[in-house]
C-alpha positions in Angstrom: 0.0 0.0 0.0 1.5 3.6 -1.4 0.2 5.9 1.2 3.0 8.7 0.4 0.9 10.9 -2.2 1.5 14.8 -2.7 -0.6 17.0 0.2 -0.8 20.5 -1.4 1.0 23.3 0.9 -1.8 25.5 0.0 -5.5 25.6 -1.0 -6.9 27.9 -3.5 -9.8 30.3 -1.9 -11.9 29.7 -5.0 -12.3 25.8 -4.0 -13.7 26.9 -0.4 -16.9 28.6 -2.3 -17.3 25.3 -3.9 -18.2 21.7 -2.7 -21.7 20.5 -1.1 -24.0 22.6 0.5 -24.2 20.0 3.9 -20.1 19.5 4.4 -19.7 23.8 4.0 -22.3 24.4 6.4 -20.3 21.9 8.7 -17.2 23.5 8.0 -18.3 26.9 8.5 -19.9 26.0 11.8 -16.5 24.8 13.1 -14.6 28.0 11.9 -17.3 29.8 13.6 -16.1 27.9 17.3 -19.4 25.7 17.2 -19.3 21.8 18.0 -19.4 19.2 15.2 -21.4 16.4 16.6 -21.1 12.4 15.4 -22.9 12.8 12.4 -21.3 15.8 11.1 -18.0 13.7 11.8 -19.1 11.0 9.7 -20.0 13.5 6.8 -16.5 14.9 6.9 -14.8 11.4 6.5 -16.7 11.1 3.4 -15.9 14.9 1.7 -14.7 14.1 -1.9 -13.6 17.1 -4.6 -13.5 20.5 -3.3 -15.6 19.6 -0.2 -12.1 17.4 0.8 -10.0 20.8 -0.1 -12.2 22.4 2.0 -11.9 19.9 4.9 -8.2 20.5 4.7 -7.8 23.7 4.8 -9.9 24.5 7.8 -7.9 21.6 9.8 -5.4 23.8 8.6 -6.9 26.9 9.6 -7.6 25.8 13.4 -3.7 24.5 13.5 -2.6 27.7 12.7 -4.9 29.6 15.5 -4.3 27.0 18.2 -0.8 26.6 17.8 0.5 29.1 15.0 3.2 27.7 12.7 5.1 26.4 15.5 5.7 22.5 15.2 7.0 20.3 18.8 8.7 17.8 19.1 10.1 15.3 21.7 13.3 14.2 23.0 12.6 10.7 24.6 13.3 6.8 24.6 10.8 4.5 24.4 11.3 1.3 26.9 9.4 -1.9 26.3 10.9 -4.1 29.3 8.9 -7.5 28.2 7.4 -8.5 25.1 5.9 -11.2 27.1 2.1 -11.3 27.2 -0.9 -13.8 27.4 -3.5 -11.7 26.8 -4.5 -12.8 23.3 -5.4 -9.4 21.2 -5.7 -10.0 18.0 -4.1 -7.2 16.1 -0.9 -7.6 18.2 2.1 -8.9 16.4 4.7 -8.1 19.9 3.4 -10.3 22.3 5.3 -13.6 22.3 5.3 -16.6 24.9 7.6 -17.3 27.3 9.2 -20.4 25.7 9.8 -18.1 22.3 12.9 -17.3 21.4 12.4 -14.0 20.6 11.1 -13.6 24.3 12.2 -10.6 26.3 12.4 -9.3 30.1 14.4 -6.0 31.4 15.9 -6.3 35.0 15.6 -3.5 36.6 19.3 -2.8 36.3 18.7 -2.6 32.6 15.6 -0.3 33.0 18.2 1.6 34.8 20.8 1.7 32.7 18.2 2.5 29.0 16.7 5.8 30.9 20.2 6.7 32.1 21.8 6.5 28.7 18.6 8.2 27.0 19.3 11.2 29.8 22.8 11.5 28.9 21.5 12.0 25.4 19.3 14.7 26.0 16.0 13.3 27.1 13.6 14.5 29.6 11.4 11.6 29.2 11.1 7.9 29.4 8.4 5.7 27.6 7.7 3.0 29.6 4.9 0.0 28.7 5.4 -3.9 27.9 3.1 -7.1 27.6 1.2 -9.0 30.8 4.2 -10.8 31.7 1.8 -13.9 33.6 4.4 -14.2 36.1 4.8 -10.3 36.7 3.5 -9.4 40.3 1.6 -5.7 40.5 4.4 -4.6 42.7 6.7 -4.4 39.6 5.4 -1.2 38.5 5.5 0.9 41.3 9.7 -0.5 41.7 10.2 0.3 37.8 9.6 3.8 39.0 11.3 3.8 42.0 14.2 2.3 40.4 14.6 4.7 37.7 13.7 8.0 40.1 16.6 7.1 42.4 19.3 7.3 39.9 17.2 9.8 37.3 15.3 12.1 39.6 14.6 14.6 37.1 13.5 12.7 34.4 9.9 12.5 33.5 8.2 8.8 33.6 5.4 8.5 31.1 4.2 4.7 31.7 2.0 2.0 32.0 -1.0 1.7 29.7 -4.7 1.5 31.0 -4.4 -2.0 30.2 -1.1 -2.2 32.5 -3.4 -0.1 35.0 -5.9 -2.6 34.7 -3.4 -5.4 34.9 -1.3 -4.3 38.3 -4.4 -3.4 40.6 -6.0 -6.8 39.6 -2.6 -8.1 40.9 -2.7 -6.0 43.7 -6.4 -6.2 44.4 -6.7 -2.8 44.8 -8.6 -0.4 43.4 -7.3 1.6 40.2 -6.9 4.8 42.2 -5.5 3.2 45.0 -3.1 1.7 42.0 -2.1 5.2 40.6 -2.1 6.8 43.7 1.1 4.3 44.5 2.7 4.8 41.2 2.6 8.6 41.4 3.9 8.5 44.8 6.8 6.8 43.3 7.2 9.3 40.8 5.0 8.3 37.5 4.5 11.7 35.8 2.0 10.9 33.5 0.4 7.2 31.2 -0.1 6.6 27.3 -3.2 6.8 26.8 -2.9 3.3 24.4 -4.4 0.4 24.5 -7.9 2.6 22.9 -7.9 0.9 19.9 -11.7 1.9 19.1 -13.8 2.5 22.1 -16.8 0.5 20.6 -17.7 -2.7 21.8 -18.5 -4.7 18.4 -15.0 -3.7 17.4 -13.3 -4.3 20.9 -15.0 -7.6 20.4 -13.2 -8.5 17.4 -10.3 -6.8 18.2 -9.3 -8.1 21.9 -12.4 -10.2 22.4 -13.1 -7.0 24.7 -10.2 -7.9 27.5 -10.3 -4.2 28.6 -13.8 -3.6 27.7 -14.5 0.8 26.9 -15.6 1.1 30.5 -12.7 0.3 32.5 -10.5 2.0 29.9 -12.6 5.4 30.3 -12.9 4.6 33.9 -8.8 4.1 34.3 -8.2 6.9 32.3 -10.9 9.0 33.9 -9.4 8.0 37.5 -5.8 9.4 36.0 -7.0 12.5 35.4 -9.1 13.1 38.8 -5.3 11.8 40.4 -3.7 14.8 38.4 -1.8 12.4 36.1 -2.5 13.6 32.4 -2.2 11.1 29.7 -2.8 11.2 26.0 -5.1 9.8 23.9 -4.9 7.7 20.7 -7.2 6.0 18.3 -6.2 3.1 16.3 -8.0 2.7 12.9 -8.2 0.8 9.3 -9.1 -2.9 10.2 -12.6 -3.7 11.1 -14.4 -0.3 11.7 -15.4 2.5 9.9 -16.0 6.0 10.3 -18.8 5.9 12.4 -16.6 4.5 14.8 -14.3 7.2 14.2 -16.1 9.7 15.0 -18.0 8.3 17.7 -14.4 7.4 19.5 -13.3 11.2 19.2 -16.7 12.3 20.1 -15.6 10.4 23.6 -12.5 11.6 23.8 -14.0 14.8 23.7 -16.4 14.1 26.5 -14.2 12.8 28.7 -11.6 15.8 28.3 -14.8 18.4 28.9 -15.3 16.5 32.5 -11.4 15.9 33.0 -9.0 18.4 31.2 -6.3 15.3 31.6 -5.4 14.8 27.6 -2.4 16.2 26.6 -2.8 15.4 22.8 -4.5 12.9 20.2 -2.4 10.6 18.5 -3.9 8.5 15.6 -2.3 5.6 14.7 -2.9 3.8 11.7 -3.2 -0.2 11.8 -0.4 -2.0 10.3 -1.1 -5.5 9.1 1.8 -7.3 7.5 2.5 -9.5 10.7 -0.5 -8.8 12.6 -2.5 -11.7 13.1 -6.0 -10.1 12.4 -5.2 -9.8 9.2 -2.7 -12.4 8.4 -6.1 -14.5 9.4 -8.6 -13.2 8.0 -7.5 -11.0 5.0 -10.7 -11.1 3.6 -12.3 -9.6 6.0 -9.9 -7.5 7.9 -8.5 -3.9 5.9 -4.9 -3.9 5.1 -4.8 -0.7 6.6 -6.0 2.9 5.7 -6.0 4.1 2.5 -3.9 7.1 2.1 -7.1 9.3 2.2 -8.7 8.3 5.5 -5.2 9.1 6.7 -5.2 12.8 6.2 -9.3 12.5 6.5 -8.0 11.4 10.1 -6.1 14.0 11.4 -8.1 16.6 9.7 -11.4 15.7 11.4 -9.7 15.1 14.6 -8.4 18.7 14.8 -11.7 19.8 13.9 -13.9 17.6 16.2 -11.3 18.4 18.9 -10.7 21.7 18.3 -10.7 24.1 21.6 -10.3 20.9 23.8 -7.4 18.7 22.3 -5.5 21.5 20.8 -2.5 19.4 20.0 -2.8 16.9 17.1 0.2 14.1 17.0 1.1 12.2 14.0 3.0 8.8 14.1 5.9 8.8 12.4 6.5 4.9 13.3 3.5 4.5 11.6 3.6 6.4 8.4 6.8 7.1 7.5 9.2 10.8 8.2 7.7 11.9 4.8 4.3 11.0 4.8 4.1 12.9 8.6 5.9 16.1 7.8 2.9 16.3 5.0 0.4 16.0 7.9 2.1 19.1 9.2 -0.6 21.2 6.7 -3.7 19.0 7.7 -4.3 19.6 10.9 -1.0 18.2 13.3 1.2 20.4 14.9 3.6 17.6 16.6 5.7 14.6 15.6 5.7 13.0 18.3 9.5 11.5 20.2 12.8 11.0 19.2 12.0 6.9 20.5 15.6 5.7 20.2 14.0 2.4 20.4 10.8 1.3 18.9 9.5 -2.3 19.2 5.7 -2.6 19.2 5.3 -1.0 15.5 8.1 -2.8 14.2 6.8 -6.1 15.1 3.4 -5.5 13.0 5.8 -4.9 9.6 6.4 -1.7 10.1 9.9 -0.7 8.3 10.1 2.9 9.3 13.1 2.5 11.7 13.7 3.4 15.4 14.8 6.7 16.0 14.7 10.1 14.4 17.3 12.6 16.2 16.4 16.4 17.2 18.2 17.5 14.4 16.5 15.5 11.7 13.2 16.5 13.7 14.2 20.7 13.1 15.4 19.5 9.7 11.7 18.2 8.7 10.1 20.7 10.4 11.3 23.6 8.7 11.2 22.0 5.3 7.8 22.4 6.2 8.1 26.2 6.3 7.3 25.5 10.3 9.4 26.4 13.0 10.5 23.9 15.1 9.9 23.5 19.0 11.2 20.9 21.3 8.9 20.4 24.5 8.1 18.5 27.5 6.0 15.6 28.1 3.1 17.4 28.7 4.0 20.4 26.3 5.6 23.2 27.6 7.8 24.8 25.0 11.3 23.7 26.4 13.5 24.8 23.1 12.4 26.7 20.2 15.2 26.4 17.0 14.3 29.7 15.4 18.3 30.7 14.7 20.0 27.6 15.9 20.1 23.7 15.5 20.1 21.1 17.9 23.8 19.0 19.1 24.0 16.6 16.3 24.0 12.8 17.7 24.3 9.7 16.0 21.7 7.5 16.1 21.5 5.0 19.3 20.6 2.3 17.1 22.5 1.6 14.0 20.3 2.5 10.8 20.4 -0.1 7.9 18.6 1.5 5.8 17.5 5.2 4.1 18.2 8.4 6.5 14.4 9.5 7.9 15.5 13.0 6.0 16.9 10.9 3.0 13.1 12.6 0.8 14.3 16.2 2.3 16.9 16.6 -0.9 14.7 15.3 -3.7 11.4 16.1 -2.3 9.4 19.6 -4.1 10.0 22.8 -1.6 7.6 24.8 0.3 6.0 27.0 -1.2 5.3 29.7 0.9 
């Protein structure tokens, strides 16, 4: 699937008279502040013509009054300490048994040792979530943190999906606040709001066989926010749903940061099939994918559904490629999401779009984009802004093997401002 097709810098004003009467009247009510409600999501996913032109350039429109032209970034590491996990979802091509050779587990040492190294090269965060090691006791958790706070203090540890949430307080039989309360004692700063996929149940159904059913995921993440630990929030699309889901999952998302103010950002993240087992399966009835429209559809509507409550609209790189992301830049997205140094769970559904991309290559994309470039914090306070100057140049952590994330930079058409 060739999702990497040309995003126009720019929309003519002459196509925004045009299109369908119903799509302009849903455009204009979001340029105007009001609320586009479920149904006026699902029309947007289907604009065609100048009615998708249209859709576009208000995305871009809102982007550039919420957040100007200014484009974050992270510096982090992401830590996957077992790839070890029972639980059975579908999609997932990480999880392996304990007898499989390609089996992991991180001492703690080692946990140690990965945040310490990603501090020395610049980070201010950790990423920290693995599988539901059947041997792992709840206690682990809270000594992950502890382990990494005594030698890091500083550092800020975004961990623990609801599903890990879910996972430890069973373990501990304790309640989920109880559960976080411990963790941020320890020093968690904030959790990943993964582990989403579609808050529906027919599609949870096929998906997990509804492990973590919607309610104790809201419920986890709504307990996170009361606790004063933000997260962020994902969806994860183009398999067995369709864009009444889609909208219906943001819609929620959007309710629950009305009652809880606790999301830091939306991150959509497309579903990549070539070694999960959902598709590998059932490839007659499970989508390869998204097509390259619902992609930019995606982050579009999202920063229109969201707009005045999400404000910050994250595109995966892992997922989609360097290129394809910076072209998200003029649909809505105004962050790219972490450095990683180390990315697992992508990688082991097919996806071939590497590990790490440095702060430098980050800037380097950015202002191709005719955007300025921004490093921040976890929960997006401007930390660096590269207005006049570049980042240290570093090496990647992990070897490369293939292309440079930039490599599309030189040959690539210009920005036309």
């Amino acid at each position: 699937m060739n999702i990497i097709n040309r995003v126009n810098c720019e929309f003519s004003p002459n196509k925004l008279k045009s299109g369908s009467g119903r799509i302009r009247e849903i455009l204009d009510k979001a340029l105007n502040g009001e609320e586009i409600d479920v149904n006026e999501g699902v029309h947007l996913f289907g604009a065609i013509g100048d009615d998708r032109d249209r859709l576009f350039s208000v995305a871009n429109d809102l982007r550039k009054k919420a957040n100007g032209d200014k484009v974050s970034f992270v510096v982090n590491r992401n830590i996957n300490f077992t790839n070890i996990c029972y639980m059975g979802c579908k999609f997932c091509g990480f999880a392996k048994r304990m007898e499989d050779k390609k089996a992991k587990w991180l001492d703690l040492d080692k946990i140690v040792l990965l945040a310490q190294e990603a501090w020395d090269r610049g980070a201010t965060e950790v990423c920290i979530q693995g599988g539901l090691h059947p041997r792992l006791e709840g206690g682990h958790y809270k000594s992950i943190i502890e382990s990494i706070k005594m030698q890091l203090p500083d550092i800020h540890i975004h961990a623990f999906s609801p599903f890990e949430i879910w996972y430890g307080a069973s373990k501990r039989k304790i309640s989920y606040e109880d559960f976080l309360l411990e963790l941020k004692e320890a020093g968690l700063g904030s959790i990943p709001g993964t582990a989403a996929e579609i808050l529906d149940v027919e599609v949870r159904q096929k998906l997990t066989k509804n492990k973590l059913s919607s309610e104790k995921w809201i419920e986890i993440v709504r307990t996170a926010h009361n606790l004063g630990i933000p997260s962020t929030s994902t969806i994860m699309y183009g398999h067995v749903d369709s864009p009444h889901h889609w909208s219906a999952h943001i819609d929620l998302l959007r309710q629950i940061q009305k009652e809880t103010g606790g999301f830091t950002e939306l991150v959509p993240l497309s579903f990549v099939h070539k070694e999960s087992p959902l598709f590998i399966e059932n490839p007659h009835t499970v989508r390869p994918g998204p097509t390259s429209d619902e992609v930019k559809k995606m982050h579009a509507v999202a920063r229109i559904m969201l707009n005045g409550w999400i404000d910050n609209i994250q595109v995966s790189w892992t997922k989609l490629g360097a290129e394809v992301a910076q072209k998200m830049l003029n649909l809505g997205v105004n962050d790219l999401g972490g450095t990683l140094m180390n990315e697992s769970i992508s990688r082991a559904a097919g996806s071939s779009n590497g590990q790490e991309i440095t702060s430098k290559e980050f800037v380097e994309i950015i202002r191709h984009a005719g955007k300025i470039p921004v490093r921040r914090n976890t929960v997006y306070q401007t930390l660096e802004e590269y207005t006049n100057h570049d980042p240290i140049k570093v090496k990647p952590l992990v070897p490369r093997r293939g292309r440079k994330p930039t490599f599309f930079l030189k040959n690539n058409y210009s920005h036309e401002s």
